[in-house]
C-alpha positions in Angstrom: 26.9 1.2 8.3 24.4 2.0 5.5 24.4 5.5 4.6 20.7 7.2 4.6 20.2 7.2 0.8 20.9 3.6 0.8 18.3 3.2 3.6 15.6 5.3 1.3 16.9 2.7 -1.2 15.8 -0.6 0.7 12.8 1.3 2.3 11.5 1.4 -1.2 12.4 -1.5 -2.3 10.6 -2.9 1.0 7.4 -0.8 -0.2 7.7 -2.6 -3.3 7.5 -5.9 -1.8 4.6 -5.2 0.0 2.7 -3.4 -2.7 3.1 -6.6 -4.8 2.3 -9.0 -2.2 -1.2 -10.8 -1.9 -2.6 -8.6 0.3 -1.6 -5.4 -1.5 -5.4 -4.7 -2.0 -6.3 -5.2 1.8 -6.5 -1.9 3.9 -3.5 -3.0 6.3 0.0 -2.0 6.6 3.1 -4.5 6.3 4.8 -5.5 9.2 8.4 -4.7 7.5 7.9 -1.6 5.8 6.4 -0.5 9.1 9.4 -1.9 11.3 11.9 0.1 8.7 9.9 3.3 8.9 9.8 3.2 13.0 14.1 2.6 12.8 14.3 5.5 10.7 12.5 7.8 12.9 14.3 6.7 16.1 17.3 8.1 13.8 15.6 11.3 13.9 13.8 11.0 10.4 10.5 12.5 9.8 8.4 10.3 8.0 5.3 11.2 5.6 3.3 11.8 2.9 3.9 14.3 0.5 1.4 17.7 0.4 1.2 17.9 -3.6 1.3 15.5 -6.5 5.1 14.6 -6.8 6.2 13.8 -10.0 7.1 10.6 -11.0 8.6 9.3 -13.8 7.0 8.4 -16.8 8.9 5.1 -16.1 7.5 4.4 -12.3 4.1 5.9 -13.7 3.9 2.9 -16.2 5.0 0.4 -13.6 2.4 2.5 -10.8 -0.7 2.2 -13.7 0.7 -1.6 -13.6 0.2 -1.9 -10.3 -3.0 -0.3 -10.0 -4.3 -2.8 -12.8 -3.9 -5.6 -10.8 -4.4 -4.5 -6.8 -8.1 -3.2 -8.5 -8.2 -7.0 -10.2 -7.5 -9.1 -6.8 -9.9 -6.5 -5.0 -12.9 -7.1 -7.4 -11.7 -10.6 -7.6 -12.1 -10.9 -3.6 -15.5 -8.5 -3.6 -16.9 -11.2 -6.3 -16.5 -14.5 -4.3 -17.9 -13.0 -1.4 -20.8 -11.9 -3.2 -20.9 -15.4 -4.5 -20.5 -16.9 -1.4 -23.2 -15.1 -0.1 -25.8 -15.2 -3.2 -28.6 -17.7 -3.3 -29.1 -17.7 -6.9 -27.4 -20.3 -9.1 -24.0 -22.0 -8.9 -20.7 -19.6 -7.5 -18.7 -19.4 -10.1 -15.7 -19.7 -8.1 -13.3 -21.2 -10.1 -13.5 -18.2 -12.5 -12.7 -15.7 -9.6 -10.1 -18.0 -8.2 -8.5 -17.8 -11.4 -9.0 -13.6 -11.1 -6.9 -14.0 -8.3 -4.1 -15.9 -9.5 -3.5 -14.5 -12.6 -3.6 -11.0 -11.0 -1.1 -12.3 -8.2 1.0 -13.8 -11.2 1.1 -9.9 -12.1 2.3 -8.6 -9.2 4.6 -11.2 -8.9 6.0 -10.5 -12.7 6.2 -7.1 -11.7 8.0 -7.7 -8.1 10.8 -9.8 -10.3 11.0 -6.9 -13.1 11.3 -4.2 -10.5 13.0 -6.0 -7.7 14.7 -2.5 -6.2 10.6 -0.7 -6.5 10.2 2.1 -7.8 10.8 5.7 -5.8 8.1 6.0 -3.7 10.2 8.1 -1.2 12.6 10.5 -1.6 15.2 12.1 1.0 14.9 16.2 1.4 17.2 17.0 4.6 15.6 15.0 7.2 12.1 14.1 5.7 11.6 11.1 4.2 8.6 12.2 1.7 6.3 9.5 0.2 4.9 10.8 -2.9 1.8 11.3 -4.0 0.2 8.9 -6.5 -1.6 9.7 -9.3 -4.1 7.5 -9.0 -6.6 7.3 -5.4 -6.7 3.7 -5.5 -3.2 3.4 -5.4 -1.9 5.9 -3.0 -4.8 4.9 -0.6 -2.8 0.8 -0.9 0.3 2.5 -0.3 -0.4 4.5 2.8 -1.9 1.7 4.3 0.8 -0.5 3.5 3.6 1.6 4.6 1.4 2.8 7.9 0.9 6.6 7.0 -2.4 7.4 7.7 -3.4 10.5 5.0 -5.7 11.5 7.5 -4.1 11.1 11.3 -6.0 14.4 12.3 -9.5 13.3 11.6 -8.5 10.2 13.9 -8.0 12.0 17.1 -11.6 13.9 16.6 -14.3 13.4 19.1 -17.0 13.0 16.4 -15.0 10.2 14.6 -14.3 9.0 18.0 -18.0 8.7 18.3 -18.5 6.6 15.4 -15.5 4.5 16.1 -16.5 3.8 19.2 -18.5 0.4 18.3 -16.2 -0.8 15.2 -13.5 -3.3 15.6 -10.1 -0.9 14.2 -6.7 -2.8 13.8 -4.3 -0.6 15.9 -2.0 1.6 13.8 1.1 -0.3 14.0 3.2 3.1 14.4 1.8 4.2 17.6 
């Protein structure tokens, strides 16, 4: 049986997966990371994001600005071919963005085979599992969504946001 430090130690390394995976621009949350999270709290684990800026290392820093590099890359990479896609002017581009997208994928790759046990995202303080806080908006907003911890939960459950919501197709939070 796998002790809870080991279990911080593949729930990061899960993160890391995810945050280097295709999709690690899109606003949704990975199906594994989210799966691990849910075990660990029917252990008894509180699970969430940290309050201040935790520090991390200048190492995870470098390979966090990394990172951020590239998820901003397939992101305007995506954003550009659907502008194309859409514009009436000219020819699309679209081999140019396509190849965006695979060298920033190629990236993430590079950096899921240099770091292939993450970086620590979370750490274990008694029984909270703390995510910590990026440095960078971009990049803790991808990493909430991909681990399924919502910054803002709160705002959710308001009867003015519910208003708004009301006509927008939501993917359901796959932690409730």
């Amino acid at each position: 049986m796998a002790t809870i430090n080991q279990k911080v130690d593949q729930l990061n390394k899960l993160t890391m997966i995810a945050m280097t995976s295709k999709d690690a621009y899109m606003h949704t949350a990975n199906k594994e990371v989210c799966e691990f999270i849910n075990s660990l709290k029917s252990e008894g684990y509180n699970i969430y994001e940290g309050e201040e800026l935790d520090v991390y290392t200048e190492y995870e820093v470098r390979v966090i600005d990394r990172l951020t590099a590239l998820i901003t890359q397939l992101a305007a990479a995506d954003e550009l071919i659907c502008y194309e896609m859409t514009d009436d002017e000219g020819e699309p581009e679209l081999d140019l963005f396509n190849s965006y997208l695979t060298i920033a994928e190629e990236g993430l790759m590079e950096c899921r085979v240099n770091y292939p046990d993450g970086i620590r995202f979370f750490y274990l303080d008694g029984d909270d599992i703390i995510l910590k806080t990026a440095p960078y908006f971009l990049f803790q907003d991808c990493i909430t969504d991909k681990v399924g911890l919502y910054a803002s939960e709160e705002i959710l459950k308001t009867e003015e946001y519910l208003e708004i919501a009301a006509n927008e197709v939501w993917e359901k939070n796959p932690l409730d």
